[in-house]
Phi, psi and omega in degrees: 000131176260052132069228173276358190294100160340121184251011195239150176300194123339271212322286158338306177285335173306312179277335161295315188318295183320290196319302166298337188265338181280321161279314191287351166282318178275295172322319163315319199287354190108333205299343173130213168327297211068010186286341154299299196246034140258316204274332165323306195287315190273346167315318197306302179286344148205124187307322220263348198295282196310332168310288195323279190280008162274331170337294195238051199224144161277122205228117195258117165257128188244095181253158145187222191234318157229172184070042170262345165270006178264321177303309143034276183280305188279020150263334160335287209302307193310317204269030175278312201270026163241352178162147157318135194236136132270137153244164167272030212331305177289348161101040148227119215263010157226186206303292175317298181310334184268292171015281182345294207288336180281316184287028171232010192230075184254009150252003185298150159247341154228164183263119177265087200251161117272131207239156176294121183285023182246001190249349186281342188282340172298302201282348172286316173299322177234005132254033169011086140315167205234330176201139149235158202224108186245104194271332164182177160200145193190158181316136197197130182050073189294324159323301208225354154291154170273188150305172196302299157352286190301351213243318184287330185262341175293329199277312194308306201299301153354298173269002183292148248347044182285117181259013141328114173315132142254149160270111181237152193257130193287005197280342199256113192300340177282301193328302183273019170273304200291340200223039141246026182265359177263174205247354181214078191245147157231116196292149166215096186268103174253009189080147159215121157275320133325062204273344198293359187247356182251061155264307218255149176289127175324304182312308179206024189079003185277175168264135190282135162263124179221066186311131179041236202265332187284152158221157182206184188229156205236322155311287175289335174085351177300161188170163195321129182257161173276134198253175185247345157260135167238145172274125191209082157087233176275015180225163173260173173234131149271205192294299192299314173143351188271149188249159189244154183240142196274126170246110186251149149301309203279155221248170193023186198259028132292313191287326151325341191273293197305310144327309182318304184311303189310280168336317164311282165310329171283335165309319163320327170231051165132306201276140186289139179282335144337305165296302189297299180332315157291357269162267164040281209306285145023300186260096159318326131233186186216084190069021178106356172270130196101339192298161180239130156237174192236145204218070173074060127074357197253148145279157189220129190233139201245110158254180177220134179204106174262011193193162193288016183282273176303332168295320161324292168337264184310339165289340191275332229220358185274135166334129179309194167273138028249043176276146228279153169225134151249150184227096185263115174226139157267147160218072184267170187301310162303346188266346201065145222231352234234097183249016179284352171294347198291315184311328194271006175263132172314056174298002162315297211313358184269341183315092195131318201276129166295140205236125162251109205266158154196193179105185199256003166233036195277004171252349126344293177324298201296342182272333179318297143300005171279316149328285152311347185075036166272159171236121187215193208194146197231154208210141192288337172210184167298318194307299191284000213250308246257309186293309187320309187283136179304167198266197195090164163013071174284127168269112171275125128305137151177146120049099186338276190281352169268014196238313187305313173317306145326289178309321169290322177277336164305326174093033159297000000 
């Protein structure tokens, strides 16, 4: 820590400026945020500024493939009671957006970042953390991610002499291939639901044994590490053996994992897990997810599930039958362009719900199900989907840029 000392050159201060005048122009046009293309504009004018404004901040980096803006947020909310926080809030997760997010916190004392996983080993680099909290990995943007195997061994080259805490979730076996090359880990059995992307071992190819809660590779001996934080029903276990009970707004046990995590991480620099764990409580959504808004007189509760994981997920935590589902994919450039992760989701588990598809991929979506033996109706917007559904509750699903499409048209 340099305490208060201006830590930025001219240049620096130049490029912020440029950076902020360049978002604020794009908001005016309509344009989102603008925190992309102001941190675009001041990277130009100086390559070196996130390094530069990371200099006097404690800095937590958060990846995974999901829940990393939701986690995000609640160690934000947990380390709020130790000190001012910058966040990335809005989820832009790579190197111009966190620019953005940094160059706006020169009174923060800590940095909450979400980092992009193809991006973290960069962003690790030039803002030396203090904790990074790596929560899973599993397929996601079959155009242009790499593979899984390969995204675990770039974060293990990446962490290796990291004097950064990681925070891991020890259940998921590529996470501990990648962090186990760092020299200062705290294991977190945070669950995996998502199993499809682990059978074969990180190490060395073999097939994962994973009897009940445990896993091991049966050739190499790599295997499950112990962890010191446990996620256990509604509650954490810390280190010491006591359990804190998890109270959320936000709905299923993904997100209890993700408090696990979070908690975990704010005991690193301090904060008790009671206080953090209450502090929590605090977040209702998250960038518009979870939120319930009224939509043509209806409720509408808006998830986001971009991959076959997170559809797992969201599918665990959506209402019983018969409540009504609309179901939205896109396949745009934030999105992957690649729709064949549809084959690796269970749409049975839908069965019993009436289902209305839309989005620019909603006839891919209808053969999928169709497959499956679902009974839906594939429909040109929301409006009609929304007029379509019996009544009570609707659960929306969709997508990255179909969950943004939604939200602007509902006025989220």
């Amino acid at each position: 820590m340099s305490g208060n000392s201006d830590p930025l050159t001219p240049r620096a201060k130049l490029a912020v400026t440029a950076g902020k005048a360049a978002a604020a122009v794009s908001r005016a046009a309509g344009r989102g945020s603008g925190s992309v293309i102001g941190g675009r504009v001041a990277l130009k004018l100086d390559p070196d500024l996130l390094a530069r404004l990371a200099t006097h901040l404690d800095v937590i980096l958060v990846s995974a493939t999901n829940g990393k803006t939701t986690t995000t947020r609640l160690i934000a909310e947990a380390l709020g009671a130790a000190g001012p926080v910058v966040s990335n809030a809005l989820g832009a997760n790579m190197p111009a957006g966190i620019t953005s997010a940094l160059a706006g916190g020169s009174d923060a004392k800590y940095a909450v970042i979400e980092v992009d996983e193809k991006y973290l080993s960069g962003v690790a680099r030039d803002t030396d953390p203090k904790c990074i909290a790596l929560l899973n990995l599993s397929r996601d943007q079959l155009d242009r991610a790499a593979e899984t195997r390969m995204m675990a061994e770039h974060w293990r080259e990446g962490l290796a002499g990291s004097k950064a805490v990681v925070v891991a979730n020890a259940d998921d076996p590529l996470v501990v291939w990648a962090a186990s090359s760092s020299a200062n880990v705290m294991w977190v059995a945070a669950g995996q639901m998502w199993k499809d992307d682990a059978w074969s071992c990180p190490s060395c190819g073999g097939v994962m044994q994973r009897p009940g809660d445990d896993w091991f590779c049966g050739e190499c001996g790599f295997r499950r590490p112990t962890p010191t934080w446990v996620l256990s029903g509604d509650h954490v276990l810390d280190p010491h053996g006591s359990a804190w009970p998890i109270h959320l707004q936000l709905p299923g046990r993904a997100n209890k994992a993700n408090a696990a995590s979070s908690a975990a991480v704010a005991a690193v620099f301090g904060v008790p897990p009671q206080v953090a764990l209450e502090r929590m409580y605090q977040v209702q959504a998250v960038a518009g997810r979870y939120d319930v808004v009224q939509f043509m007189q209806r409720d509408l509760r808006l998830l986001l599930a971009k991959n076959p994981a997170g559809w797992l997920e969201t599918f665990s935590l959506i209402d019983p039958p018969p409540t009504p589902v609309i179901l939205s994919v896109n396949a745009r450039g934030a999105d992957g362009t690649d729709t064949s992760w549809l084959w690796d989701v269970d749409y049975t588990r839908l069965t019993g719900h009436p289902i209305f598809v839309l989005g620019d991929r909603k006839l891919d979506l209808a053969v999928r199900l169709e497959v499956a033996n679902q009974h839906f109706q594939v429909c040109e917007n929301l409006d009609q989907a929304v007029q379509l559904a019996p009544p009570g509750r609707i659960e929306v699903i969709a997508n990255y840029t179909a969950f943004q499409d939604l939200r602007r048209r509902v006025g989220n």
